[in-house]
N, C-alpha and C positions, 0 to 999 in steps of 0.2 A: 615334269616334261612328258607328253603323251608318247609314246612308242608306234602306237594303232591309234588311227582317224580313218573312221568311219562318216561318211556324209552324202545324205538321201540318196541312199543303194537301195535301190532298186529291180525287180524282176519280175519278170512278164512272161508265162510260158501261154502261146496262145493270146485265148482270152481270158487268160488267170493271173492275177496280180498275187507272187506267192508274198516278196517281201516289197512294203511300197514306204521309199521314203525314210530309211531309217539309219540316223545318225548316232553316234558314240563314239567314247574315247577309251582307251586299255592306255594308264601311265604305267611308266617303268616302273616292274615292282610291286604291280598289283594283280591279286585277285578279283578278276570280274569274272560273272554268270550270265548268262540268256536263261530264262525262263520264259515258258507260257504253254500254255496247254499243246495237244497234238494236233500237229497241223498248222501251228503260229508261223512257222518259217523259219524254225531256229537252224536249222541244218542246212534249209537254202545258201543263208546270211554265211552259214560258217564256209560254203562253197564257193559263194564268192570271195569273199576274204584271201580263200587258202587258192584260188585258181580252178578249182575244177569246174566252175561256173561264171559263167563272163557276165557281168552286170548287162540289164539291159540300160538305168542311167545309173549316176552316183561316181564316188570316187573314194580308192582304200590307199591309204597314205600310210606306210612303215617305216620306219625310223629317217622319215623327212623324203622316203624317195616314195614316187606316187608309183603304187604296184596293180591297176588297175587293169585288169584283163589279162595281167602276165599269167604266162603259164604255171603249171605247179611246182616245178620243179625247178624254174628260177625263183617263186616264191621261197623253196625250201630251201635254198641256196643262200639266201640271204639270213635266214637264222629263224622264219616263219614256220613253224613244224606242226603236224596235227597229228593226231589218234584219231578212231573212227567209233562207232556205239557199236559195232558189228564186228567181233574179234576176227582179227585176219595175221594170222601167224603163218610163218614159213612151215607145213606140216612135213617136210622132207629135210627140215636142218636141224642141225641143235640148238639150244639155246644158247650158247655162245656162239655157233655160227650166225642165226638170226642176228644178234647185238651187232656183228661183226659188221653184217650188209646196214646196216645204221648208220657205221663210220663214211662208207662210202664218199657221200656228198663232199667231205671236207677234204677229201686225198687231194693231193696238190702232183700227183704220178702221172705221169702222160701216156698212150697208148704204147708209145717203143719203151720206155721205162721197165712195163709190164711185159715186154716183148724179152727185151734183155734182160730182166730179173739183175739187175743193179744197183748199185747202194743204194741210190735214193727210193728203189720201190721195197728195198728188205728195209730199210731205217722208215719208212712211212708204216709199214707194216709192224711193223714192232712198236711203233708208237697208238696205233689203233689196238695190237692187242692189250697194251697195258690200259687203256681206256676202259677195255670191255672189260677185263678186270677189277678198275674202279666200279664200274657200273653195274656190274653182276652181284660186286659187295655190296654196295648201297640199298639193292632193290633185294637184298638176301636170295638171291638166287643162286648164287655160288654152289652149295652143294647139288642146284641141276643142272648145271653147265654141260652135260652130258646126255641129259635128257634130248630126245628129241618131241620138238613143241606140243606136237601132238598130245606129248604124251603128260602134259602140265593140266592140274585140276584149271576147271575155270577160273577161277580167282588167282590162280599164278599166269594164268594168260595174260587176264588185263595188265595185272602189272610188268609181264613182259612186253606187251604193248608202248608200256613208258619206256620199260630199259629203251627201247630199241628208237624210239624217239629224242631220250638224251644221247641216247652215241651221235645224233646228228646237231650236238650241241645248239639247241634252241634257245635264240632271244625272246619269241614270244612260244610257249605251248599251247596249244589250239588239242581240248579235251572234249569228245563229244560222247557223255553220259558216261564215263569213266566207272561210276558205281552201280549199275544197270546189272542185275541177277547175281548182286554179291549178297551176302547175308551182312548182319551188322556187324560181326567185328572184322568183315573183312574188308567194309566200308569207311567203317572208323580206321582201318590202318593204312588203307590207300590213299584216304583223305591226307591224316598226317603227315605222309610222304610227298604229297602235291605241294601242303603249307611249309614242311622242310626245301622243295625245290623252289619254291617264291624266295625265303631266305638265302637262297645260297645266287639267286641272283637272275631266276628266269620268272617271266612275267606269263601267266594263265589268262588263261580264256575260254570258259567251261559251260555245258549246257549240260544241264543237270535237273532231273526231275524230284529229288531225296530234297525238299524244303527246307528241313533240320538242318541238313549239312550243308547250303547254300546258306543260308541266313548265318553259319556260324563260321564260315571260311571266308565268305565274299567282302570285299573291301565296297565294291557296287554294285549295282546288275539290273542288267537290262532286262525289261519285260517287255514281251512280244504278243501279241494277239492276232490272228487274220493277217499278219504280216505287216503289222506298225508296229510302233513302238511307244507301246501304251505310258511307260514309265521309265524313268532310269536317273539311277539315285543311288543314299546307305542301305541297307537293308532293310532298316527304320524305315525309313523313308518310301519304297515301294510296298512291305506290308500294311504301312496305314492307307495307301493309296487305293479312293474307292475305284477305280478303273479297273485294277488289278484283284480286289477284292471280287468283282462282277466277273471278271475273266474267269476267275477260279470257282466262284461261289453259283453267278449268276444270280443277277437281281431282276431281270426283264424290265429294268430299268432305263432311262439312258439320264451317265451320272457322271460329271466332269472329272479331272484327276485334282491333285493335289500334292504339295509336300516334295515330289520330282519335275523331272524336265524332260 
């Protein structure tokens, strides 16, 4: 059952066609990738998806309710969560403060709640710290829970980036270039922890330039060029594909696809 439907999204700035036409599916429980070189539209595509970009056509359909044009933060609302290529941490909290402003979205506390300081806003609150607990352990972060963000090498950024993503407990994660100025092994253990978050029950949706580790994590993945959608298929299935092979290699050819859809 598909969770994300994607069909002929579209976008027009001007007289620029970034993404034209391009349909996909993310099922429950999968691993899917965008790829294609700089400049394909892969960040466009991930803007409209998440809200911060209003299709000019098309339609993005989430778990059956059409969320096309909604804001972001009803996107987020609904369990649609992103990370961005460009680290953006709280530099004035800690890192359990940051996880903490994660919870947010899910409080069920009303403005006088928080006005009175009453059971229901200490019992909500003590349910989010135990969260950020869970989440600090999982992402081994725990011994910098006192850190202030800033002060996290970069490679503890990105994956504070995640913590702070699952405290707003995401049905889909929406990852853009999540391994972008990590060295290898701190790629290979980010990866891990993405393919551990697929099992435990949240469905990715990642654009990723590291080939190796798209081709060995991805369940599918779409390929993008000029803003189509050159292929989308197994992994198998897009590396034989000479469309994509042209997109990457460049053959000055013009060479039909094959093997995807």
């Amino acid at each position: 059952m598909s969770l994300l439907e994607v069909r002929g999204l579209t976008k027009i700035f001007g007289g620029l066609t970034a993404v034209k036409d391009v349909s996909f599916d993310v099922k429950k429980g999968e691993i899917v990738s965008l790829i294609g070189p700089n400049g394909a539209g892969k960040t466009t595509l991930f803007s409209m998806v998440t809200g911060l970009e209003k299709p000019t056509y098309g339609k993005v359909t989430f778990n059956n309710t059409d969320i096309t044009g909604w804001e972001a933060y009803k996107v987020a609302n609904l369990g649609l969560v992103t990370t961005f290529q460009k680290t953006k941490v709280f530099s004035s909290l800690t890192v359990e403060e940051a996880v903490l402003v994660g919870t947010h979205s899910k409080h069920k506390t009303t403005t006088l709640d928080i006005i009175l300081r009453n059971k229901k806003f200490y019992s909500e609150l003590e349910r989010s710290k135990n969260k950020v607990t869970e989440i600090l352990e999982y992402t081994k972060l725990s011994d910098k829970k006192d850190f202030m963000c800033a002060e996290l090498s970069y490679g503890e950024q990105r994956v504070l980036e995640i913590a702070v993503a699952m405290a707003a407990e995401p049905r889909l994660l929406l990852l853009d270039e999540p391994v972008a100025g990590l060295n290898h092994t701190e790629s290979k253990e980010l990866m891990n922890m993405i393919n551990d978050l697929r099992h435990s029950g949240v469905t990715i949706l990642l654009i990723e330039h590291d080939m190796d580790l798209v081709m060995k994590i991805s369940d599918r993945i779409v390929a993008l060029n000029f803003g189509e959608n050159i292929c989308f298929g197994t992994p198998q299935e897009v590396t034989s594909n000479v469309r994509v092979i042209e997109a990457y290699l460049g053959s000055g050819e013009d060479v039909g696809g094959s093997g995807c859809y």
